[in-house]
LUMLO-952884 format. One line per field, with one value per residue: chain; residue in one letter; residue number from 1; x, y, z of N, C-alpha, C in turn. Coordinates in steps of 0.02 Angstrom, whole numbers, plus 32768, in hexadecimal, padded with zeros to 4 digits. Layout:
BEGIN
unit	[A|...]
code	[A|...]
pos	[NUM|...]
n.px	[X|...]
n.py	[Y|...]
n.pz	[Z|...]
ca.px	[X|...]
ca.py	[Y|...]
ca.pz	[Z|...]
c.px	[X|...]
c.py	[Y|...]
c.pz	[Z|...]
//
This chain:
BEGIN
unit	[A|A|A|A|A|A|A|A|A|A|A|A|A|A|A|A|A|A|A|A|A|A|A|A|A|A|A|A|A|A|A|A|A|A|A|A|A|A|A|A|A|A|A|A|A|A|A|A|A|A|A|A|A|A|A|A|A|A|A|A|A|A|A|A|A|A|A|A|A|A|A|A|A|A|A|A|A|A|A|A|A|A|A|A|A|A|A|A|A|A|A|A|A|A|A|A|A|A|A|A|A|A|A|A|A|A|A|A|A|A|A|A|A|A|A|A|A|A|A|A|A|A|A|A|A|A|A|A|A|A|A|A|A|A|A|A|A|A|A|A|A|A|A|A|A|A|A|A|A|A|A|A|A|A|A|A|A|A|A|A|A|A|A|A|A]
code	[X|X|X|X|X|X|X|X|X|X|X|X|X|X|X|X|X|X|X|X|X|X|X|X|X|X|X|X|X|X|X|X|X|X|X|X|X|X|X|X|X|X|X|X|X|X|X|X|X|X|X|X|X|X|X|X|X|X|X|X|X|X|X|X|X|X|X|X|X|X|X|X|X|X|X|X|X|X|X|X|X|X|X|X|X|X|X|X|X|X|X|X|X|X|X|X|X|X|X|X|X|X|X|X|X|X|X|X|X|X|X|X|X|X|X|X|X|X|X|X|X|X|X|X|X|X|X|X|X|X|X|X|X|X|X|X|X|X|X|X|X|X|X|X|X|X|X|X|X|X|X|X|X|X|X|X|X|X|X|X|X|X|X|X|X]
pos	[1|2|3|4|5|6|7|8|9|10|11|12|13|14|15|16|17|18|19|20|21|22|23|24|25|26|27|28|29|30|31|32|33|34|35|36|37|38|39|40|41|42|43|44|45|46|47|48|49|50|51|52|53|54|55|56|57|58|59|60|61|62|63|64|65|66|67|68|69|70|71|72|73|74|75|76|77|78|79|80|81|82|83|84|85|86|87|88|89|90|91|92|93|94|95|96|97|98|99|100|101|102|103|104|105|106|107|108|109|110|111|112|113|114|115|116|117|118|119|120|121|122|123|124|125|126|127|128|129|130|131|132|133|134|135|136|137|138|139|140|141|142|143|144|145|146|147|148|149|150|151|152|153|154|155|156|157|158|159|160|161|162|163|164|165]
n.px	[EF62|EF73|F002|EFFB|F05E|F09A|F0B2|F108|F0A5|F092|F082|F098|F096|F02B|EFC3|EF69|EEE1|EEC2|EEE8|EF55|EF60|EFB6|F031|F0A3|F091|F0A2|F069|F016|F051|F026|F032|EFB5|EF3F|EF66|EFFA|F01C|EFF3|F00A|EFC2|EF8B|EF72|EED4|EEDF|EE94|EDFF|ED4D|ECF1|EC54|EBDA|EB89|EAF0|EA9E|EAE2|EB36|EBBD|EBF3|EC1D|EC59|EC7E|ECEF|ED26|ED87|EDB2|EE40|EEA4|EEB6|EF60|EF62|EF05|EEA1|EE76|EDC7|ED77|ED48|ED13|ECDB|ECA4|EC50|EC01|EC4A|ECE1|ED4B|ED77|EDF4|EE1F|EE8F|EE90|EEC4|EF4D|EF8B|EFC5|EF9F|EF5B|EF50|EEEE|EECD|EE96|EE95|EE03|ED7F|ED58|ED82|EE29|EE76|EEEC|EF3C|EF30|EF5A|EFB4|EFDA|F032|F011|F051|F033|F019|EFE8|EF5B|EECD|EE87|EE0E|EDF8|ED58|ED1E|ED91|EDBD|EDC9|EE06|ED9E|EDB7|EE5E|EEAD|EF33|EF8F|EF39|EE89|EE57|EE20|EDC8|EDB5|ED2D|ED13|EC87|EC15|EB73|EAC8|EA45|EA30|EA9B|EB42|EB9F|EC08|EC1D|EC88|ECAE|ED5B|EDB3|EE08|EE54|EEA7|EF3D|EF86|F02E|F065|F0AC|F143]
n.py	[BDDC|BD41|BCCB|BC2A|BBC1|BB06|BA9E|B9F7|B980|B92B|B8E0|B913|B9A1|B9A7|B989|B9EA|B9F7|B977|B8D3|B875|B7E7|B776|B706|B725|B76A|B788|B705|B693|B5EE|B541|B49C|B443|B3BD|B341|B36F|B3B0|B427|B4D1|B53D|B5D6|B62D|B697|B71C|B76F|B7C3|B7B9|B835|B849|B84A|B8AA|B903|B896|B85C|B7F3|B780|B789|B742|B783|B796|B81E|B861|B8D9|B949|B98B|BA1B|BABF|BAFD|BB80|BBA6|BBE4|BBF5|BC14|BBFD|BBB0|BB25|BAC5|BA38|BA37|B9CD|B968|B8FA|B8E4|B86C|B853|B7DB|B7C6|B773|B751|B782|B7F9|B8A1|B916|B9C9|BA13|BA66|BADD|BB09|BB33|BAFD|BB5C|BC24|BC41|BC62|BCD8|BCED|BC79|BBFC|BB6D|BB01|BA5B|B9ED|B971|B8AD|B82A|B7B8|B7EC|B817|B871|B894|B8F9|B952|B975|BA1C|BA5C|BAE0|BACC|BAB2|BA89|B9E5|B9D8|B9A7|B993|B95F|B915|B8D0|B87E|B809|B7ED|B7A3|B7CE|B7DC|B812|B87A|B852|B892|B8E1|B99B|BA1C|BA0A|BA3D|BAD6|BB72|BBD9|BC96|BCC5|BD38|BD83|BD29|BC9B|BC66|BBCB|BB9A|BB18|BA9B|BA73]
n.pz	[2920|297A|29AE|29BF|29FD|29F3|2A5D|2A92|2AC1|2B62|2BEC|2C62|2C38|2C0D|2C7C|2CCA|2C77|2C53|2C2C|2BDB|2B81|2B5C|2B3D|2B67|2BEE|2C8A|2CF9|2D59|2D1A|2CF4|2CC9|2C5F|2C23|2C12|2C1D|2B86|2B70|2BA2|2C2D|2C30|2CB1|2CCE|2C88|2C7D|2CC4|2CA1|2CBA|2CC4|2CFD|2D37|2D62|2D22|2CAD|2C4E|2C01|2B5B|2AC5|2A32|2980|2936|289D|2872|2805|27BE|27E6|278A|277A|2771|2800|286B|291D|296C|29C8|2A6D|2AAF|2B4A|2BC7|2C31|2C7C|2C67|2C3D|2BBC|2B55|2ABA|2A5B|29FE|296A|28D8|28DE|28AC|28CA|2934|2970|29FA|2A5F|2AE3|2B8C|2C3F|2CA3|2CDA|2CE5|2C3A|2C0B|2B9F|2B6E|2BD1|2B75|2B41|2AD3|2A80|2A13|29F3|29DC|2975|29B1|2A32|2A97|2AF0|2B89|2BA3|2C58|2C9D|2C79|2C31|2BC7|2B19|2A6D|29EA|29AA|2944|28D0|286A|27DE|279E|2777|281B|2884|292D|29B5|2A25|2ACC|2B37|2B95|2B8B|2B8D|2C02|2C06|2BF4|2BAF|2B62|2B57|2AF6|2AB6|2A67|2A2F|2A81|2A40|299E|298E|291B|2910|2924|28BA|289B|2822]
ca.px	[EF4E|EFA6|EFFC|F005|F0A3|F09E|F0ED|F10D|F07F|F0BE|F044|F08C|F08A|EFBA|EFA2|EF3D|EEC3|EEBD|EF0E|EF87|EF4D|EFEB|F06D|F0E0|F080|F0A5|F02D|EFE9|F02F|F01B|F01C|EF85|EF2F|EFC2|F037|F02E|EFD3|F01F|EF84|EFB8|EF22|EEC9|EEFE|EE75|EDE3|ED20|ECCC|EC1D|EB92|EB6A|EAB1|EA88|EB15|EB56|EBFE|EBDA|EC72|EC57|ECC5|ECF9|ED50|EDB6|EDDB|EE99|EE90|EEF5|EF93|EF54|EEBC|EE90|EE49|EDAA|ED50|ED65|ECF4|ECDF|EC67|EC3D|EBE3|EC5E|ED14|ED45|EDBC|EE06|EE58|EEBA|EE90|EF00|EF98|EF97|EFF4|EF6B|EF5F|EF17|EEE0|EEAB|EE9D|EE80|EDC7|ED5E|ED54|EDB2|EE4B|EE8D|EF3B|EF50|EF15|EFAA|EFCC|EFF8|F036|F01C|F061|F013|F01D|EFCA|EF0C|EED4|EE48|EE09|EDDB|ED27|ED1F|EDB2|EDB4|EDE4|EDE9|ED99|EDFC|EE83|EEC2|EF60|EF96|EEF8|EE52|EE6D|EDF0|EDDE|ED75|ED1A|ECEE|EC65|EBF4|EB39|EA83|EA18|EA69|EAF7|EB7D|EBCE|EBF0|EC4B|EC9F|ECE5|ED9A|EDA5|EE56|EE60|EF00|EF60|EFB5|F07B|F054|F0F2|F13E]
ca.py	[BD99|BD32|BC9F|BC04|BB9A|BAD1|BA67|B9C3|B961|B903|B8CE|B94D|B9E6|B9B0|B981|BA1B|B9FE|B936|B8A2|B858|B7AE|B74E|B6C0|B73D|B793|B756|B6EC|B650|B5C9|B4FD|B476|B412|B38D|B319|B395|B3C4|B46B|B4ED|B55E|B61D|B641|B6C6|B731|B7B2|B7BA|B7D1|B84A|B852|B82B|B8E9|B90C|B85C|B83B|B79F|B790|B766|B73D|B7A5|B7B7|B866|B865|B915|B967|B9BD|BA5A|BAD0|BB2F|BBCD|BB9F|BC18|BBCD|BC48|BBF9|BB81|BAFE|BAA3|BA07|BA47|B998|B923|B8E6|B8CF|B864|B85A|B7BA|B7C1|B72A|B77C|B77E|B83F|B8C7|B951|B9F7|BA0B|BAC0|BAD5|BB4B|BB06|BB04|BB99|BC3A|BC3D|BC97|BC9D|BCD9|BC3C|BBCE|BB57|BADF|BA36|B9CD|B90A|B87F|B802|B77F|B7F1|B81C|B89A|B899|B941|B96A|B988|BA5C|BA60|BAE7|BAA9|BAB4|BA39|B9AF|B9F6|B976|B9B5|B951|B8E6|B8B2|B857|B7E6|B7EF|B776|B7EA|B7C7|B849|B86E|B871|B890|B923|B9C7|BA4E|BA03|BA68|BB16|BB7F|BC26|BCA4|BCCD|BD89|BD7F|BCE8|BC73|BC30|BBAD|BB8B|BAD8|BA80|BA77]
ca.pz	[2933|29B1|2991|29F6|29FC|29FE|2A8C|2A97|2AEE|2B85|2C17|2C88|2C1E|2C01|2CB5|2CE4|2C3E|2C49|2C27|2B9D|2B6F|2B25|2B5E|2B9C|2C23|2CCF|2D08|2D78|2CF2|2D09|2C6F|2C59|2BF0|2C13|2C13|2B42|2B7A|2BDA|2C2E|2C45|2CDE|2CF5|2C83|2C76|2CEA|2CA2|2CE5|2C9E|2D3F|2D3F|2D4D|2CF9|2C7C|2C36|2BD6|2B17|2A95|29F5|293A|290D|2873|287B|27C3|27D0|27D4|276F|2784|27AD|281E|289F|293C|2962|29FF|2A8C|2AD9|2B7D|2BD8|2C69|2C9C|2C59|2C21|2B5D|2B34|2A7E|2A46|29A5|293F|28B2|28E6|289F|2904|2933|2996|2A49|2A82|2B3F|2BBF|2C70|2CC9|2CF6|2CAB|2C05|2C06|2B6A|2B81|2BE1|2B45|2B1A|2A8B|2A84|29EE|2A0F|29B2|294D|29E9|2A64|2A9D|2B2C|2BA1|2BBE|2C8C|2C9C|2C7B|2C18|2B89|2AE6|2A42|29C1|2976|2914|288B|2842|27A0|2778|27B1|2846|28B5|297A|29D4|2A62|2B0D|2B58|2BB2|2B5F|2BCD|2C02|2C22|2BC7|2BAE|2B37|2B53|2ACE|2AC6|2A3B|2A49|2A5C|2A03|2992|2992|28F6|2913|28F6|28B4|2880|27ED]
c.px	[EF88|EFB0|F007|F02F|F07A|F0BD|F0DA|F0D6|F09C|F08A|F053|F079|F033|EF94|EF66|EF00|EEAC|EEEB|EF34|EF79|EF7D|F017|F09A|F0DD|F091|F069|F01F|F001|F04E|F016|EFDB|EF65|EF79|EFE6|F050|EFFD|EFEA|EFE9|EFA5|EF6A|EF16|EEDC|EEED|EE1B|EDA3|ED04|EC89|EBC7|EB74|EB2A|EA85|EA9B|EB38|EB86|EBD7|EC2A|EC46|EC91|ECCB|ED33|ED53|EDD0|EE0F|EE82|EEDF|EF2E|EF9D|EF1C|EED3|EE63|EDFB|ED73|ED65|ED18|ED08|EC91|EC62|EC33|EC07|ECA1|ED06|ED7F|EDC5|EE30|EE4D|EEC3|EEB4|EF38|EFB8|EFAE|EFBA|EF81|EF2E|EF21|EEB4|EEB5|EE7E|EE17|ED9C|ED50|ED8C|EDE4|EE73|EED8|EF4B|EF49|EF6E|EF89|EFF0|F014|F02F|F023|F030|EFF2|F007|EF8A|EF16|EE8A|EE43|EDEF|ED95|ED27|ED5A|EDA3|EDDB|EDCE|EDCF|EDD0|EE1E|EEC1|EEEE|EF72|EF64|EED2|EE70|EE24|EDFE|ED9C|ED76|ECF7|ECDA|EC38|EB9F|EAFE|EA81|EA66|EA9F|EB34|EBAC|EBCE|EC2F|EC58|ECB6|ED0C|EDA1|EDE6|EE54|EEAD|EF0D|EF92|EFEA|F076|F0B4|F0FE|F157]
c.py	[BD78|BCEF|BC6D|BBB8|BB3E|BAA9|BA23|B98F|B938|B912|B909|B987|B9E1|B995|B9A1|BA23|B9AF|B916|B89D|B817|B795|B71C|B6F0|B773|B76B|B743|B696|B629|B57D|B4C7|B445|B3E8|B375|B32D|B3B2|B427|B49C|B52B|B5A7|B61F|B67B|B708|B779|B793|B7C7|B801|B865|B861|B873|B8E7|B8BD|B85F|B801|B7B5|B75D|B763|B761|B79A|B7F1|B842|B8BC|B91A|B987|B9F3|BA7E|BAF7|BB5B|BBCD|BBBD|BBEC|BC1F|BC47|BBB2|BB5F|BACB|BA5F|BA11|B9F6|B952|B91C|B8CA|B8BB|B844|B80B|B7A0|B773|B71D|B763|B7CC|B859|B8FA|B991|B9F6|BA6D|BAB4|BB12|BB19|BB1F|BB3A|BBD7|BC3F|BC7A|BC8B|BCAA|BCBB|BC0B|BBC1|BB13|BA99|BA07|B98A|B8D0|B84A|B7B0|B79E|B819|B83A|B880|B8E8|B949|B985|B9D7|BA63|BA79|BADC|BABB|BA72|BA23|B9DB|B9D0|B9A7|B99B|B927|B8D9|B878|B850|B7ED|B7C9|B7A7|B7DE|B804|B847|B87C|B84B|B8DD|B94E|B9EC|BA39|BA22|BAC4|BB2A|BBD1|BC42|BCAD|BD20|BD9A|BD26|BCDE|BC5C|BC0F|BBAC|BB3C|BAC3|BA5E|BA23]
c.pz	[2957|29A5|29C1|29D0|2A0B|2A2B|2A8E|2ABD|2B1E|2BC5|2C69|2C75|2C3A|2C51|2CD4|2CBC|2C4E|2C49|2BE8|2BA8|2B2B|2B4C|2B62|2BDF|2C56|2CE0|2D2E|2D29|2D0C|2CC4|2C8E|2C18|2BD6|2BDB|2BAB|2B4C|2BAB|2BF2|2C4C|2C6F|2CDE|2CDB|2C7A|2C88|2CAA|2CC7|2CC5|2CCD|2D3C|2D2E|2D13|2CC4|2C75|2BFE|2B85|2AD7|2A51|29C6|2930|28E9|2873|2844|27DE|27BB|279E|2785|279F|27DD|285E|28DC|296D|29A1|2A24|2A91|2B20|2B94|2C0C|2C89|2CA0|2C31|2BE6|2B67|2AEC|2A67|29F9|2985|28FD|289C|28C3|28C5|28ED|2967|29D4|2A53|2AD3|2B5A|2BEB|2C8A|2CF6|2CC5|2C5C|2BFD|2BC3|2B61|2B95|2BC0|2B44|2AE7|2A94|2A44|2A05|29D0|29A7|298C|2A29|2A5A|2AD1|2B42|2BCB|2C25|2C73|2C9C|2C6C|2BE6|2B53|2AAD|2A25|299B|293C|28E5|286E|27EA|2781|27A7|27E4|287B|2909|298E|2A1C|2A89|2B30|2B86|2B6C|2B98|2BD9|2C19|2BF0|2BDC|2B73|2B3E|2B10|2AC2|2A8C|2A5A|2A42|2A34|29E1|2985|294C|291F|28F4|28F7|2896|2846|27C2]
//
């Protein structure tokens, strides 16, 4: 079994996957509502319109997984961008591989801190939410309307993760 390493999340590493949705990404920012608000713009696009889609906000609550957890298949949205934000403040795992067919020696690993959220690129494979030390909440922005938007794959080698200790 093959194991897959943790890196640091940081809005370039995940560029090729999505966004990083936090106050330290670069970004378009301006204060408003006399000036007690500072607005980071823009910081992760929707993309939902596919085939008659509309963006909908969802809760996943995400049980932690354990220790030794094996990751055993990917998924992707063909039709529509996911993005994840950590209502928490938990530190979770990100799994990806970029858009098309799934390669999975190219699968990488991201750890993200308690203060950041991703938005996946539309056809981005991924794993599901991966909650490390406790359930943890994510308010999700998707797409939902006619059409497959989920495809999902086994892994023909599965990954443990090196989660941190």
């Amino acid at each position: 079994m093959k194991e897959l390493q943790l890196q640091a999340l940081s809005a370039d590493a995940f560029a090729p996957f999505g966004e990083v949705i936090d106050g330290q990404t670069p970004c378009e920012q301006y204060p408003i509502n006399e000036g007690l608000t500072q607005r980071h713009h823009a910081l992760a696009a929707v993309d939902c319109a596919r085939e008659g889609g509309a963006p909908a906000l969802s809760l996943f609550r995400a049980q932690a997984i354990a220790p030794d957890f094996v990751l055993r298949s990917m998924e992707r949205h063909p039709l529509g961008s996911q993005a994840f934000i950590n209502t928490s403040g938990n530190s979770y795992a990100i799994v990806v591989a970029r858009p098309g067919a799934l390669e999975e020696d190219a699968i990488e690993g991201f750890l993200a801190t308690g203060s950041q959220s991703i938005s996946y690129h539309r056809g981005t494979w991924h794993h599901f939410l991966l909650a490390l030390d406790c359930a943890s909440d994510f308010v999700v922005v998707d797409r939902i309307g006619p059409g497959n938007n989920c495809d999902e794959t086994e892994l023909k080698l599965p990954l443990r993760l090196a989660l941190p200790r």
